[in-house]
Structure formats: structure tokens, C-alpha cells
N, C-alpha and C positions, 0 to 999 in steps of 0.2 A: 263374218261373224266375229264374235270376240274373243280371244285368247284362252284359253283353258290350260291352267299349269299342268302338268306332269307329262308323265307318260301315256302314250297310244300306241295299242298292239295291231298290228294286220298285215296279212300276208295274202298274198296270193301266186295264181300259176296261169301259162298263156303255153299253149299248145298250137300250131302251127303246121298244118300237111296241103303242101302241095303237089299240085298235077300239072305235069307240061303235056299241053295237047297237039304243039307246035314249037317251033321256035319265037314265034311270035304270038303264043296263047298260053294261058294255065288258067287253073280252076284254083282259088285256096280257101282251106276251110280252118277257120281260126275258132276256139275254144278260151275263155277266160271264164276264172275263178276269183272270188276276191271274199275274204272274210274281215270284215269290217267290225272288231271285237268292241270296240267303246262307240261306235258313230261318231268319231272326229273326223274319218278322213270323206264320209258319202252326206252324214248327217241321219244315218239310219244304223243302228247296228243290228248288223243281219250279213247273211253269206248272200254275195251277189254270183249272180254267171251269165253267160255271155256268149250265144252260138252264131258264128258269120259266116257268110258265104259268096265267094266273090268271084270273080271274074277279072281277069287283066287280057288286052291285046293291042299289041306293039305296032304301031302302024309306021313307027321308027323309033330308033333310037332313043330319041330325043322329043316322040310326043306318043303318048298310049292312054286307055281308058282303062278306068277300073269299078264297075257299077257293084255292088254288096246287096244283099238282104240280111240285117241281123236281127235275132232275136235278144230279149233280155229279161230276166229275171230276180225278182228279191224273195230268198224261201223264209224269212218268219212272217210268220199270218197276221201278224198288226204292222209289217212296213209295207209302205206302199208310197215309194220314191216319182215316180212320173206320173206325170201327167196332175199337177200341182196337190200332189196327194191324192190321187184318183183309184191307181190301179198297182199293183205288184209287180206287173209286166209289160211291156212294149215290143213293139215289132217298127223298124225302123229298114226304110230301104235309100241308098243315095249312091251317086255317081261324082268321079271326080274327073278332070282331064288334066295328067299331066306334062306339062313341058318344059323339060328340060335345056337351060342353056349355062 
């Protein structure tokens, strides 16, 4: 999009608790918050949040899986960011494998 002079306000917060089930297992459950005061930085101004849940297991060092289900939200009643302006909220689930060298 196009430059907009001045200033943009926003902040947010990300909360983070994990669980070790194993040495080579945890559960983590990630929380985000984000208040987007003018919509310069989502293109909506509106308080976003942001609930995840995942899963990691180490099959070595250097190659492990980590599949997620998150949810997500926008709480003012006229933004509706996904789904190309569709809906206020989405439910998103994905897997990643990574390998480390």
C-alpha cells in the first residue's frame, strides 16, 4: 500500500507455556494479543488475539515435527480481516518438519 505520513500506535503481548512430556516431546500453548490503534500495521484497526496449540517431537536432534491448531480473532464488529473480508475469525491448523544442519 501507500505511505501514510506520521505516526502509528500498537502494541502487543505473546504469552508462551510449555509442557515437557518427554525428553523428546512437549505440548506449547502460545497466547497473542495485538491492538492495532490506526490499521497501518493489519489494515484493520481493531484488537487482534491469537490462541495456539502445538505439539513438538524430537526424533533427533537435528530433525523434529511440530503440527499446531490455532485459532484467531478480530474483536470490533465491522473488521473482518480473513477470508478476503468474509469472517472476523479463523481456525488454522499446519505442520512443519524441521531439519536442522
Amino acid at each position: 500500500g501507500t505511505t501514510i505520513p506520521g505516526l502509528s500506535g500498537a502494541f502487543g503481548a505473546v504469552n508462551y507455556f510449555q509442557i515437557l512430556l518427554t525428553s523428546g516431546d512437549y505440548i506449547s500453548i502460545r497466547n497473542d494479543y495485538l491492538n492495532d490503534l490506526q490499521g497501518q500495521r493489519t489494515g484493520f484497526k481493531t484488537q487482534f488475539s491469537s490462541h495456539t496449540l502445538g505439539y513438538v517431537h524430537y526424533f533427533a536432534d537435528w530433525f523434529y515435527v511440530r503440527p499446531e491448531v490455532r485459532y484467531e480473532r478480530a474483536w470490533t464488529n465491522a473488521a473482518t480481516p480473513y477470508d478476503n473480508g468474509q469472517w472476523a475469525n479463523q481456525t488454522t491448523a499446519s505442520m512443519d518438519f524441521i531439519l536442522r544442519f
